[in-house]
C-alpha positions as CSV (number, residue, x, y, z in Angstrom):
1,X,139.9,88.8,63.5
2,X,138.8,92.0,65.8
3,X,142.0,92.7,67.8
4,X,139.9,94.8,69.8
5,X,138.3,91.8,71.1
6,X,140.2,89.6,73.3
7,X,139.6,86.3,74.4
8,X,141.5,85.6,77.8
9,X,142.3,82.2,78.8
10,X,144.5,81.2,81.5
11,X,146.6,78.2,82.2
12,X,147.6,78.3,85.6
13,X,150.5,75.5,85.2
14,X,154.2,75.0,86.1
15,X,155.1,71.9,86.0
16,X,156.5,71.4,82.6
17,X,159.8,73.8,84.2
18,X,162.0,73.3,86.6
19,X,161.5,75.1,89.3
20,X,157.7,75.8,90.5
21,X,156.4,79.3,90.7
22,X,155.0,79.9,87.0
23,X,151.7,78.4,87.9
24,X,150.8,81.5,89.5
25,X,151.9,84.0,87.1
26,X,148.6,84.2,85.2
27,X,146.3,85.1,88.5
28,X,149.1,87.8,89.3
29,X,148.5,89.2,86.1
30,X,145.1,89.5,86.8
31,X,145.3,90.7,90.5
32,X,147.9,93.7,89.5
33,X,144.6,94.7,87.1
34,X,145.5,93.4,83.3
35,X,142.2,93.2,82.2
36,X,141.4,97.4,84.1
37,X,145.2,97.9,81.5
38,X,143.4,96.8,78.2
39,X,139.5,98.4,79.5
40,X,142.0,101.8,79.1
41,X,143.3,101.3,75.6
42,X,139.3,100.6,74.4
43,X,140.1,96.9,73.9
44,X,137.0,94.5,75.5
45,X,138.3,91.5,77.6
46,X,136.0,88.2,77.6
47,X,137.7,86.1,80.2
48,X,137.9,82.1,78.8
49,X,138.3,81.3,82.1
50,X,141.4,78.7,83.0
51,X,142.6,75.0,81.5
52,X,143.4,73.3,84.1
53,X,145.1,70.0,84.8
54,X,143.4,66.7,85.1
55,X,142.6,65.7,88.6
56,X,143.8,62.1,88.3
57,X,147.2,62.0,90.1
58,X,150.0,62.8,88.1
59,X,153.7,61.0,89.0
60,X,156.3,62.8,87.8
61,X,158.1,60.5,85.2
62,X,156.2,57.7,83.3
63,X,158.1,54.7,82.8
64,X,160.3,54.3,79.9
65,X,160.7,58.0,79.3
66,X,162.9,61.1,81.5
67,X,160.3,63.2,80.7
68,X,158.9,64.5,83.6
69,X,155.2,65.1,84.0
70,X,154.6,64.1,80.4
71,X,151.2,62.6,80.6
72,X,149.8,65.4,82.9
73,X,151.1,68.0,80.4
74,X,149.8,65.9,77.1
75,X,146.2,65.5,78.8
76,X,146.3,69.6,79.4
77,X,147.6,70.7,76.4
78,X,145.3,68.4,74.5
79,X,142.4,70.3,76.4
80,X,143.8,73.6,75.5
81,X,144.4,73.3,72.3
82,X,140.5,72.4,71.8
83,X,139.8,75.7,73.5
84,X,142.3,77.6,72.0
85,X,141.1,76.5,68.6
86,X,137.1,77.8,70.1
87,X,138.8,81.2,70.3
88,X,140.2,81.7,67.6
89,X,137.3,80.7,65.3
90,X,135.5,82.8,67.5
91,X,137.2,85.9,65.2
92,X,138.6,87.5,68.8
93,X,142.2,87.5,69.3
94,X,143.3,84.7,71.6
95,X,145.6,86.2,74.3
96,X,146.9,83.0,76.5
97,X,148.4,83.8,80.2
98,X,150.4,81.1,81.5
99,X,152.3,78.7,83.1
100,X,155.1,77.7,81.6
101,X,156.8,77.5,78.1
102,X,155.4,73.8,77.9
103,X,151.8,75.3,77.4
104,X,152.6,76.4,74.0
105,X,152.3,72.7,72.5
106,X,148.7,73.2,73.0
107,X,148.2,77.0,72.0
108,X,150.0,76.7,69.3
109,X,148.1,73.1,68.0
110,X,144.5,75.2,68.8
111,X,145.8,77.8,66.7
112,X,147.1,75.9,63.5
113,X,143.5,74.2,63.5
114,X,142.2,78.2,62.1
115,X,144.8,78.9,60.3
116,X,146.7,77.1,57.9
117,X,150.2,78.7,57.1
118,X,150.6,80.0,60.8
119,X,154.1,82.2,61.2
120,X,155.8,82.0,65.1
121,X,158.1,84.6,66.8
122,X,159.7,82.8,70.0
123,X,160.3,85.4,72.2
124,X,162.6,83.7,74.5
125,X,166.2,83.4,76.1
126,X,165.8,79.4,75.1
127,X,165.3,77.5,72.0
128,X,162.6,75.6,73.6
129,X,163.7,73.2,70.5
130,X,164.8,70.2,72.7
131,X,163.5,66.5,72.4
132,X,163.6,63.3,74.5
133,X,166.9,62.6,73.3
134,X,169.0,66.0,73.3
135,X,167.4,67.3,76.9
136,X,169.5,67.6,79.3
137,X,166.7,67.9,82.4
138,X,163.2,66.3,81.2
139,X,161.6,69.4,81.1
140,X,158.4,69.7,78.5
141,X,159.1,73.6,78.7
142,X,162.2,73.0,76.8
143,X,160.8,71.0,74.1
144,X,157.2,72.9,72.9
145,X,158.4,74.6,69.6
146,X,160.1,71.2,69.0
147,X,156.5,69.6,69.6
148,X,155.2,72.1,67.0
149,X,157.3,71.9,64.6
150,X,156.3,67.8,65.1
151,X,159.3,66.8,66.9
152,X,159.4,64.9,70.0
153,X,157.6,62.2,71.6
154,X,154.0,60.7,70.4
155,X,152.1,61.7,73.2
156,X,153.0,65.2,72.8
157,X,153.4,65.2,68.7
158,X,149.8,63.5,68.6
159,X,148.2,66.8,70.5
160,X,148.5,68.1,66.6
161,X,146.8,65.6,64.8
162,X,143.8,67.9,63.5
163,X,146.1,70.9,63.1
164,X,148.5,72.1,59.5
165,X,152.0,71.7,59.6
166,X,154.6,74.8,60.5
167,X,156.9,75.9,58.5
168,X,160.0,76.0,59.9
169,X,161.2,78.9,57.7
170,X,158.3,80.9,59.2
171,X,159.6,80.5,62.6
172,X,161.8,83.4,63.9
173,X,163.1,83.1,67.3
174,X,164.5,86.2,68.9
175,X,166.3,87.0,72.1
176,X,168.3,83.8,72.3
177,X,171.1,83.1,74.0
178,X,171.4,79.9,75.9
179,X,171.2,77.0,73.2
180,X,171.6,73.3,73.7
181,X,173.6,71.7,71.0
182,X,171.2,69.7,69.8
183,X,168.9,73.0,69.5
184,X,171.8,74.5,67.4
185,X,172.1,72.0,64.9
186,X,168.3,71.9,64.5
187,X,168.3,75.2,63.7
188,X,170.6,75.1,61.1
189,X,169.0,72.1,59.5
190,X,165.8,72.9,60.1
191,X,166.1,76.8,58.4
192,X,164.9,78.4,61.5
193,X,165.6,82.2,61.3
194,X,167.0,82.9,64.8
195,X,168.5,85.9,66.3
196,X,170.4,86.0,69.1
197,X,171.4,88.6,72.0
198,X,175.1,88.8,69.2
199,X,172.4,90.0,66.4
200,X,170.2,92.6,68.8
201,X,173.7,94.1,69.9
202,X,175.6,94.4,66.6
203,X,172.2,95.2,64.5
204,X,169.5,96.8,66.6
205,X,166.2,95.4,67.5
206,X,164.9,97.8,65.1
207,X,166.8,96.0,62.6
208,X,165.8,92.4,64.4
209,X,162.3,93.1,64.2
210,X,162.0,94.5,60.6
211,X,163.4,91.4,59.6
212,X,161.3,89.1,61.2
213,X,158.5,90.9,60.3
214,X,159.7,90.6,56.8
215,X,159.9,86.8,56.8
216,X,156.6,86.5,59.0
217,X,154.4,88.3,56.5
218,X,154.9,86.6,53.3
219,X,152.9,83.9,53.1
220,X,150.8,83.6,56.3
221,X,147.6,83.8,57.7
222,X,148.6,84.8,61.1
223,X,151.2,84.6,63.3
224,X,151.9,84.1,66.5
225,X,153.6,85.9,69.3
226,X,155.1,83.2,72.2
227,X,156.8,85.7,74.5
228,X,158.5,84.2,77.8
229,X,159.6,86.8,80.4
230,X,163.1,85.4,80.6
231,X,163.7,87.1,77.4
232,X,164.2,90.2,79.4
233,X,167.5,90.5,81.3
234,X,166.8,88.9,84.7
235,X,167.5,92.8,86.1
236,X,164.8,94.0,84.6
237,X,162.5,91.0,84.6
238,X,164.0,89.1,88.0
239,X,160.5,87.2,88.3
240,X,161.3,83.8,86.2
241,X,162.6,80.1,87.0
242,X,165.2,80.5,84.2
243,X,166.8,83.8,84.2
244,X,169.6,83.8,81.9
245,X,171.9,87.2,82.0
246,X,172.5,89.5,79.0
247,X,168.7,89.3,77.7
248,X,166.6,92.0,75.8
249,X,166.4,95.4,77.8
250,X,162.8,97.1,78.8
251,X,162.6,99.6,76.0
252,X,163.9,96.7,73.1
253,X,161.0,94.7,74.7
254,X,158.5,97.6,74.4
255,X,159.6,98.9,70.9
256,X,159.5,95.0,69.5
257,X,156.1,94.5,70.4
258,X,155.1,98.3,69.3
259,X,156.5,97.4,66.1
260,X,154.3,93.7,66.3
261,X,151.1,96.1,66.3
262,X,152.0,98.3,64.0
263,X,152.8,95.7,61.6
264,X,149.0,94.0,62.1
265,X,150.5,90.9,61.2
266,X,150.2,89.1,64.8
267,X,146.9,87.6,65.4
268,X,147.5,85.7,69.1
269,X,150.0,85.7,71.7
270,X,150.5,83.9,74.8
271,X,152.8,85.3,77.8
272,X,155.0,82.9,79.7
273,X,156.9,82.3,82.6
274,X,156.0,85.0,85.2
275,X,157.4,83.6,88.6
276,X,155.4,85.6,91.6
277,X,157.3,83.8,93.8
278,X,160.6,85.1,92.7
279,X,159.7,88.4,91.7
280,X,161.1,91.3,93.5
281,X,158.1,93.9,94.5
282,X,155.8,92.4,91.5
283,X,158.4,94.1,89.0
284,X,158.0,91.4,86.5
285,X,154.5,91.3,86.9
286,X,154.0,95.0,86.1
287,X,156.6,94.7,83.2
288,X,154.3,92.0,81.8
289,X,151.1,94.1,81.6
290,X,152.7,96.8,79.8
291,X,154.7,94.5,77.4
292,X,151.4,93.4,76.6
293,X,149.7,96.7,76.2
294,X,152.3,97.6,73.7
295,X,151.4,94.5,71.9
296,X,147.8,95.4,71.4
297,X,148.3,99.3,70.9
298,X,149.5,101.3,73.8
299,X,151.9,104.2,72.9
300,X,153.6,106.6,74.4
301,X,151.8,109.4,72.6
């Protein structure tokens, strides 16, 4: 893999959360000049193009289930996790822009068609480890590391029928701090290494991230970076359906993912949950393109 290649693909989608608004975050990326950012640091951008929903009409809840919008996002993520699995066979790294958190059921099946003992660092406020039956909203956005890790209902478990099992104990989520019950307990049973907003205060994200690093490179052929925005404290990052305060600060964000690339363990990422809408003077937008410059090499000095 040539991480000096970069495959773009967009997924301009929102309706897995629960507010609308994230469905635009991938263009705004592009308009505030992302791909100009990585043409800097000597990386080459091949744009993917977008995934896009299907054009049938879409109601929101299909009978005999509260999720909302599941056939709409099953039909997408199945398409994108064709085209994510394209890229990375293609030996470029896959760098997904969404959308929502939901989008990761199919990013993350694409992926796990290449590689066959894929590690995951959830980047995220949220456990995202909901199903049908501990949710307490419907939302698919909740529920996509549940999905991977084969949890959840048939029409979204069934996206990863061609695609190697995760192994739980080579998922790391970091940044947490608003869990669900049902999301705790999982995690305990489940041996999900998780660190919360309690571990980055008492420890360090130095500390955090050497750790996870730790865990994520024995025993893998790639990992993957899911980063959603409302990691960041909602003053920092105020663009996001789901802000959540007390999250990671600017520089712990910017020193994580400078210690992601200097580790040359992570092999894809996808970035989440940028709100236009509710951004204040395209702050989170900005914050976003240099997040993910210091994930593919951009320092200081």
């Amino acid at each position: 893999m040539d991480r000096n290649l970069i495959s773009l693909l967009r997924v301009p989608y929102g309706k897995g959360g629960a507010r609308p608004g994230a469905e635009q975050g991938p263009d705004a990326l592009l308009e505030a000049g992302l791909v100009r950012h990585l043409s800097q640091l000597g990386l080459q951008t091949i744009d993917e193009g977008a995934v896009l929903p299907p054009s049938a009409q879409d109601s929101t809840q299909t009978s005999g289930t509260k999720l909302k919008h599941l056939e709409e996002i099953a039909a997408l993520n199945s398409e994108l996790a064709d085209r994510v699995a394209e890229a990375a066979a293609s030996g470029r790294f896959p760098l997904i822009l969404g959308g929502d958190h939901s989008i990761a059921i199919g990013t993350i099946a694409g992926l796990t068609r290449h590689y066959r003992n894929l590690g995951v660092i959830w980047f995220d406020a949220h456990g995202d480890l909901n199903t049908e039956d501990t949710s307490p909203s419907g939302n698919i956005h909740g529920m996509s590391l549940a999905v991977n890790l084969d949890q959840g209902h048939p029409l979204l478990t069934q996206i990863r029928r061609q695609s190697s099992r995760i192994d739980p104990a080579k998922v790391v989520i970091i940044g947490a701090r608003s869990l669900d019950e049902g999301e705790r307990a999982y995690i305990r049973q489940a041996g999900i290494t998780c660190f919360t907003m309690h571990d980055i205060d008492r420890k360090g994200m130095p500390y955090v991230m050497e750790q996870a690093l730790r865990i994520l490179g024995d025993g893998t052929d790639g990992v993957h970076l899911s980063f959603d925005i409302d990691s960041l404290d909602p003053a920092e990052a105020p663009g996001t359906g789901t802000p959540i305060p007390g999250g990671v600060s600017y520089r712990e964000a910017h020193l994580a993912l400078e210690m992601m690339y200097e580790s040359g363990l992570i092999t894809s990422a996808e970035f989440v949950e940028v709100s236009p809408p509710l951004d204040s003077q395209k702050r989170t937008v900005r914050l976003a393109i240099g997040l993910i410059g210091s994930l593919l090499g951009e320092q200081i000095l």
